[in-house]
C-alpha positions in Angstrom: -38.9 -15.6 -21.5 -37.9 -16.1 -25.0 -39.3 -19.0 -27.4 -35.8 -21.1 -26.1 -32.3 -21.5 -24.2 -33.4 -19.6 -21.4 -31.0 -20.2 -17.9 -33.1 -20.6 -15.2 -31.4 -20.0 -11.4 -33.4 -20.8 -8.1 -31.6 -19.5 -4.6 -28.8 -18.8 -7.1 -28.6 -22.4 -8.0 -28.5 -23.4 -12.0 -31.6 -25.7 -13.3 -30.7 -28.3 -15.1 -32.7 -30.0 -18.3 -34.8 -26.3 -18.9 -37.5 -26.5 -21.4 -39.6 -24.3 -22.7 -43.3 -25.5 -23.3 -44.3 -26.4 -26.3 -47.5 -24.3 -26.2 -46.6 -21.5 -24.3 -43.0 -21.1 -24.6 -43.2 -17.4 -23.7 -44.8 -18.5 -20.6 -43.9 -21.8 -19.0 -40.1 -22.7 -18.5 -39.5 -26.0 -16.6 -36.6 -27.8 -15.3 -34.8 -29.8 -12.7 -34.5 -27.9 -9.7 -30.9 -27.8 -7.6 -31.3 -30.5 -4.7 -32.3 -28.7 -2.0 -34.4 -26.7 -3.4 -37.3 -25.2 -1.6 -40.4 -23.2 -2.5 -39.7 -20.1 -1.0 -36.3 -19.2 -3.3 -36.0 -16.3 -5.7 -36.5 -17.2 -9.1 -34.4 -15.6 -12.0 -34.7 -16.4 -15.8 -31.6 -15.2 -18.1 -32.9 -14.9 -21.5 -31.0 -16.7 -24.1 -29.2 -13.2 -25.6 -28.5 -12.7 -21.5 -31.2 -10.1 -20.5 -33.0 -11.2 -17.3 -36.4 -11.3 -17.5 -38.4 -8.7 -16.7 -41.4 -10.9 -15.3 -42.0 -12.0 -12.2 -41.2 -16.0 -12.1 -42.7 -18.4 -9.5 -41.4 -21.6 -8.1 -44.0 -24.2 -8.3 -43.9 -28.1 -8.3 -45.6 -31.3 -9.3 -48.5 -32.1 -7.3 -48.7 -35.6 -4.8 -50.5 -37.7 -7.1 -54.0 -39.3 -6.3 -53.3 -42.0 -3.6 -50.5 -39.8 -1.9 -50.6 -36.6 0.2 -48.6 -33.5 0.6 -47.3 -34.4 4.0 -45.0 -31.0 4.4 -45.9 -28.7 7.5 -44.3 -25.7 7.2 -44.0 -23.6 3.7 -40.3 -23.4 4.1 -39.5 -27.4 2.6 -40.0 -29.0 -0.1 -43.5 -31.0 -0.7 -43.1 -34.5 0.9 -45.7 -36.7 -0.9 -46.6 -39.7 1.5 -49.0 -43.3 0.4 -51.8 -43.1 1.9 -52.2 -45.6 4.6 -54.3 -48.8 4.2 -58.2 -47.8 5.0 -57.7 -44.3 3.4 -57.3 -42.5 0.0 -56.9 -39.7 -2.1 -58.8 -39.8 -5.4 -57.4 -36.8 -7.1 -53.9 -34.7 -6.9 -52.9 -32.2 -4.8 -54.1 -33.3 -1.8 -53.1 -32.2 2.2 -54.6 -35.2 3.7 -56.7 -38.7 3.2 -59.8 -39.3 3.3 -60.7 -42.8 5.6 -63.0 -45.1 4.0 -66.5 -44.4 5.0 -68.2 -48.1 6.2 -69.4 -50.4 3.8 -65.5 -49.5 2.3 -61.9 -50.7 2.5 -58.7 -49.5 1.0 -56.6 -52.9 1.4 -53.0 -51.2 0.8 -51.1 -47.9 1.3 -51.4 -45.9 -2.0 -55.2 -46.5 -2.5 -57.0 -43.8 -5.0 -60.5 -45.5 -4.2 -62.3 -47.8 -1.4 -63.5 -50.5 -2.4 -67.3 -52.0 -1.8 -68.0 -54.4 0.8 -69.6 -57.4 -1.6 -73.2 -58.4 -1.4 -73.8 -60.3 1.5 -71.4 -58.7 4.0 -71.4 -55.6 5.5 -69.2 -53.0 7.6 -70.0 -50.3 10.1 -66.5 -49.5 10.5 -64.6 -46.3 9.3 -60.9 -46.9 7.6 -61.9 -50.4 6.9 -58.4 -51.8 5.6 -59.0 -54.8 3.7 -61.3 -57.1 2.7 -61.6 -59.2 6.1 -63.0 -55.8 7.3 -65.8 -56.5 6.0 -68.2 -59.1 7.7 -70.8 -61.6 6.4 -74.4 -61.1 7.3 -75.6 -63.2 10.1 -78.2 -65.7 9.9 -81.8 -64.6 8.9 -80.3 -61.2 7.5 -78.8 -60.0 3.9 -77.8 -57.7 1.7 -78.8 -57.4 -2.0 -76.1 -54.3 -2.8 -72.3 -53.9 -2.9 -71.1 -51.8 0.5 
């Protein structure tokens, strides 16, 4: 790509803020893609002394962080990272759905990158708990000694 300056067009679109990576700058160009843009465009990369690049070039984006999911259905838009909904997670990027809190676990709000543990003393059978009160205290006679 060159070790800087390079142009960057996506669908025939100019990039805006490109930058080469520190480590690889041979390798890795990023920038701010044209509103609009989607992951199926052509890629070109102009060189800073105006020779297109020979290489092949690949769109590819930011992963939904942990919490979030990548709620796009087709391959033709953008990714479309949604929160979780209360009673599910994700715990790591990249994700194409949430996972519902097993029982014995709640996820009180949207956004949650854990469950959290029923406290000693109470329990839950239900899946997607989503919040504290979903968890419910032993009944007479019975306990728990553990978290969930």
């Amino acid at each position: 790509f060159g070790a800087s300056q390079a142009t960057v067009l996506i669908g025939g679109e100019l990039c805006t803020s490109v930058a080469h990576d520190a480590s690889t700058p041979h390798e890795v160009v990023t920038c701010l893609t044209p509103e609009g843009t989607r992951t199926n465009r052509a890629v070109l990369l102009i060189q800073n002394d105006g020779e297109l690049s020979s290489n092949r070039q690949y769109l590819s984006y930011t992963q939904c962080a942990a919490g979030t999911y990548d709620a796009t259905t087709d391959t033709v838009n953008d990714v479309s990272c949604t929160n979780c909904s209360a009673g599910s997670y994700t715990a790591t990027s990249g994700q194409y759905a949430c996972t519902s809190c097993e029982g014995g676990f709640y996820a009180a709000s949207a956004g949650a990158t854990e469950c959290l543990k029923c406290t000693k003393g109470s329990f839950s059978v239900r899946v997607g708990g989503q919040g504290a009160s979903n968890c419910t205290d032993c009944p007479a006679g019975k306990y728990t000694n553990t978290d969930g």
